[in-house]
C-alpha positions in Angstrom: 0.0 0.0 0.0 1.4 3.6 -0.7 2.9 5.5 2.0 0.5 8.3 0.9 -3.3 6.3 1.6 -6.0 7.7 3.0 -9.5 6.1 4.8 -12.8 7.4 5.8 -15.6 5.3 8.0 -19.1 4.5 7.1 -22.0 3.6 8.6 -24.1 2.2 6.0 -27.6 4.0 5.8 -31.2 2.6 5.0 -31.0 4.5 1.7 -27.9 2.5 1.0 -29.3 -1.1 1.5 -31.7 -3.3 -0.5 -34.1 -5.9 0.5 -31.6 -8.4 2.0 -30.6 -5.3 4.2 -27.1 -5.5 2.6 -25.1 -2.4 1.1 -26.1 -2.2 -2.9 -23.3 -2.0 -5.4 -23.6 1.4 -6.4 -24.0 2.0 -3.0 -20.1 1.1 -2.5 -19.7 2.9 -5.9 -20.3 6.1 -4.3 -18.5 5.5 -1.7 -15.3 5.1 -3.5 -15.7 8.1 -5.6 -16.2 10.1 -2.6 -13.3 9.0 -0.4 -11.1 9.4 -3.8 -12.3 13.0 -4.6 -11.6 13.9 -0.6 -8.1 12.5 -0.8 -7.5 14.3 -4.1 -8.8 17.3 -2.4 -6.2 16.8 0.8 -3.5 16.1 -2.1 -4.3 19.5 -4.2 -5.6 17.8 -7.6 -9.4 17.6 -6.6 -11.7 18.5 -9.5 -12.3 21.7 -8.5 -8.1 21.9 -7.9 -8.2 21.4 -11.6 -11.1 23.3 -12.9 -8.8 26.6 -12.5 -6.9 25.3 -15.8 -10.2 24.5 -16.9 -10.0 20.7 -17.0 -11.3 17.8 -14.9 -11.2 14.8 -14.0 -13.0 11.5 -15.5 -13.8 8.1 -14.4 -12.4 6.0 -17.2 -13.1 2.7 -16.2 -13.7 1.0 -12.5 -13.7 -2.7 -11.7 -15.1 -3.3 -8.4 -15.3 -6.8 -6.8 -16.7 -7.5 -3.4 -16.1 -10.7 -1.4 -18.8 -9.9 1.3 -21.1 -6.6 1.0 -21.8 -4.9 4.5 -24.9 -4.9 6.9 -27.1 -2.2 7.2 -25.5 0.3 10.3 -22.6 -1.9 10.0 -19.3 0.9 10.1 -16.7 -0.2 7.3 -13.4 1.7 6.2 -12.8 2.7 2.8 -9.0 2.8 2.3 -7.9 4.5 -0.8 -4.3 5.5 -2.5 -3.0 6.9 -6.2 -1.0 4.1 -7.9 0.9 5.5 -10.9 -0.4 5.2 -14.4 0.9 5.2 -17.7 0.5 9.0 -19.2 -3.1 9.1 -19.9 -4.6 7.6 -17.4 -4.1 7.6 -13.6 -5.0 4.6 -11.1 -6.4 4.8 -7.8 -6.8 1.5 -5.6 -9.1 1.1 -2.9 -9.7 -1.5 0.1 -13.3 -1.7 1.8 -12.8 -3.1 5.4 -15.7 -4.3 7.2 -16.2 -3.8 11.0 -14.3 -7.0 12.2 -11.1 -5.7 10.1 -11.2 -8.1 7.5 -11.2 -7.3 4.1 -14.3 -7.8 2.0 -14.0 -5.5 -1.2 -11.6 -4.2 -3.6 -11.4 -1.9 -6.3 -9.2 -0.5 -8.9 -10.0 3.2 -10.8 -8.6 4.2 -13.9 -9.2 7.9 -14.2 -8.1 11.0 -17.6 -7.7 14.3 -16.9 -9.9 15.8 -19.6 -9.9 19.5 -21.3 -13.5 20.9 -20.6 -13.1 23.1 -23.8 -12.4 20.2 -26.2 -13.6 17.7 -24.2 -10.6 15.3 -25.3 -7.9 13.7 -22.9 -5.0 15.3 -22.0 -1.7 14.0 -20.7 -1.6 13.2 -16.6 0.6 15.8 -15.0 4.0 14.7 -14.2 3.6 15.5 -9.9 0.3 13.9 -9.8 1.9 10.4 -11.5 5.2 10.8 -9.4 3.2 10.4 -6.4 3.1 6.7 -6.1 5.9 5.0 -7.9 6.0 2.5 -11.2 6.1 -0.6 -9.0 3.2 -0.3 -6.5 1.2 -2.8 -6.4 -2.7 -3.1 -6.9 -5.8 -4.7 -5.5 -6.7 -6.3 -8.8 -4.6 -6.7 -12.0 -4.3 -3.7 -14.5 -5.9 -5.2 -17.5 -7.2 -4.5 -21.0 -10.3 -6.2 -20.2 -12.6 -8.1 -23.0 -15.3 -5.4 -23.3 -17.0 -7.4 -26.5 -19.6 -5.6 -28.8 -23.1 -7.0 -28.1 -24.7 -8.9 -31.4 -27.7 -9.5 -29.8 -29.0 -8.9 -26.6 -30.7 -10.9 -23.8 -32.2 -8.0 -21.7 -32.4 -4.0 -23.2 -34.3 -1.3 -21.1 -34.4 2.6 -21.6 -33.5 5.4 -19.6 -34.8 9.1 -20.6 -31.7 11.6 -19.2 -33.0 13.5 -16.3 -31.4 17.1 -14.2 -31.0 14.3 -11.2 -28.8 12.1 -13.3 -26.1 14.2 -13.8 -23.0 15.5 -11.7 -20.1 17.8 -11.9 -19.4 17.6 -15.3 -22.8 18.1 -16.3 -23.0 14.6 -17.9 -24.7 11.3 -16.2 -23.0 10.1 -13.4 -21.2 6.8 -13.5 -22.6 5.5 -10.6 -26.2 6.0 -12.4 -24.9 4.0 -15.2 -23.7 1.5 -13.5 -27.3 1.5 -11.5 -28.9 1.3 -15.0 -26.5 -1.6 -15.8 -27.5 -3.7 -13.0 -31.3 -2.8 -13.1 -31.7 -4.7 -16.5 -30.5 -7.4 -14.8 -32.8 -10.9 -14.5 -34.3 -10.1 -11.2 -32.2 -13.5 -9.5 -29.3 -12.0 -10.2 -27.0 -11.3 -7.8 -24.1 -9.4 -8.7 -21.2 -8.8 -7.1 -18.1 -8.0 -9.3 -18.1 -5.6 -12.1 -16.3 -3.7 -14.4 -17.0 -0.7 -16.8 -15.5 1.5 -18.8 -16.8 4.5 -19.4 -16.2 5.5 -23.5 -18.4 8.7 -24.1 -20.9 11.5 -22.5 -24.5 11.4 -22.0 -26.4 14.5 -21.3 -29.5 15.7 -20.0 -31.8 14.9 -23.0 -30.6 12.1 -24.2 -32.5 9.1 -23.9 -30.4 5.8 -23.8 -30.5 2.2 -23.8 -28.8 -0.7 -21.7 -28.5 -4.1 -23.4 -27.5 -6.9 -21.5 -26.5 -10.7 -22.7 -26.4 -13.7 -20.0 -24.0 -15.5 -19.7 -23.9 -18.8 -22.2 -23.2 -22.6 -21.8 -21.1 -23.0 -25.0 -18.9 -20.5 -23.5 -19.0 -21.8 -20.2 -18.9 -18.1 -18.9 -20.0 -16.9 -16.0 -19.9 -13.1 -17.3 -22.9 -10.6 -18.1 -21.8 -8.4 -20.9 -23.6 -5.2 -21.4 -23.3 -2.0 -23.4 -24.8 1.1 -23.4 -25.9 3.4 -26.0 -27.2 6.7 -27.2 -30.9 6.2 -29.2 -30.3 9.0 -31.3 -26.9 8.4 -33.1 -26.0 4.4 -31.5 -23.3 6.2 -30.1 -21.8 3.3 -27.5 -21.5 4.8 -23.8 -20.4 2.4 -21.5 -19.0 -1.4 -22.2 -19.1 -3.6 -18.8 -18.8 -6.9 -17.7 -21.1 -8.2 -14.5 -20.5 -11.7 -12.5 
């Protein structure tokens, strides 16, 4: 772990639970993007750190996987620390400690730096990568993960872009998409590993739609693929892969 991590306690709320009285995915979801943007605040690169130069920071991709989720009230520790990158993007792990101490969750963060002008990438600055060195290890292997095209899907449901939807950047949230990923879900699902990358913009007005194909026998995988896409253009959002 780097010397420079950072942790916050929660006590998961009712708000934060479903009907098994268990902490939801994107429940943890929000979590981690709010104990990262307070330690990027405490380190001088928070969003609003880089908004002066009129850029800001993007969730690229996050693959979350969770070994036990927490009880509702129970207090767990969300550990978090920058771990390199490679130019354009910059990780950031995470550890989710549950009351007893042991570890039941783990995430890795792939975030760009993005010019709000152009709305393209721009290179990771040099002091924010130097921060953790090359070699530090991570929670879960950095990957170029198998984010297929869907040919034909299983499960598709539409979402109409709403004010409430959307966050700093004035596009939808990630953690909505990923609770519009797991909605279209069979309802015996029970998901608790996922990963998503995040590949373009939604805005308020747009209406998208979430496909989702089960896993299959021939394959002998254990994977939901899903995709998300604009209606208007077929303009692919979000890639992820659920288990």
């Amino acid at each position: 772990m780097s010397e420079i991590a950072y942790q916050e306690t929660f006590k998961i709320r009712a708000s934060e639970i479903d009907f098994n009285q268990q902490a939801t995915l994107p429940a943890i979801c929000n979590l981690l993007q709010e104990v990262a943007g307070n330690h990027a605040r405490e380190l001088e690169f928070d969003i609003t750190d880089l908004q002066k130069d009129e850029l800001t920071w993007v969730l690229h991709r996050l693959h979350v996987k969770i070994d036990r989720f927490p009880d509702w009230r129970e207090t767990i520790t969300v550990k978090t620390w920058p771990s390199s990158g490679d130019g354009l993007r910059a990780y950031r792990d995470f550890l989710i400690i549950g009351e007893n101490g042991d570890t039941i969750g783990r995430s890795l963060s792939y975030w760009l730096i993005m010019d709000i002008k152009s709305r393209r990438p721009t290179r990771i600055p040099k002091k924010i990568l130097e921060l953790a060195p090359d070699d530090t290890d991570h929670v879960l292997p950095v990957s170029d993960a198998n984010f297929s095209d869907l040919d034909q899907a299983d499960y598709s449901q539409q979402f109409d872009v709403r004010k409430t939807d959307l966050d700093l950047n004035q596009h939808v949230n990630n953690v909505r998409l990923i609770e519009w990923t797991l909605s279209c879900l069979p309802d015996d699902s029970a998901v608790n590993q996922i990963d998503i990358k995040f590949m373009a913009e939604s805005v308020l007005g747009d209406t998208d739609i979430v496909e989702v194909k089960e896993p299959t026998s021939d394959t002998n995988s254990q994977y939901f693929h899903h995709q998300i896409l604009r209606a208007s253009d077929g303009k692919i959002l979000a890639k992820a892969i659920s288990r």
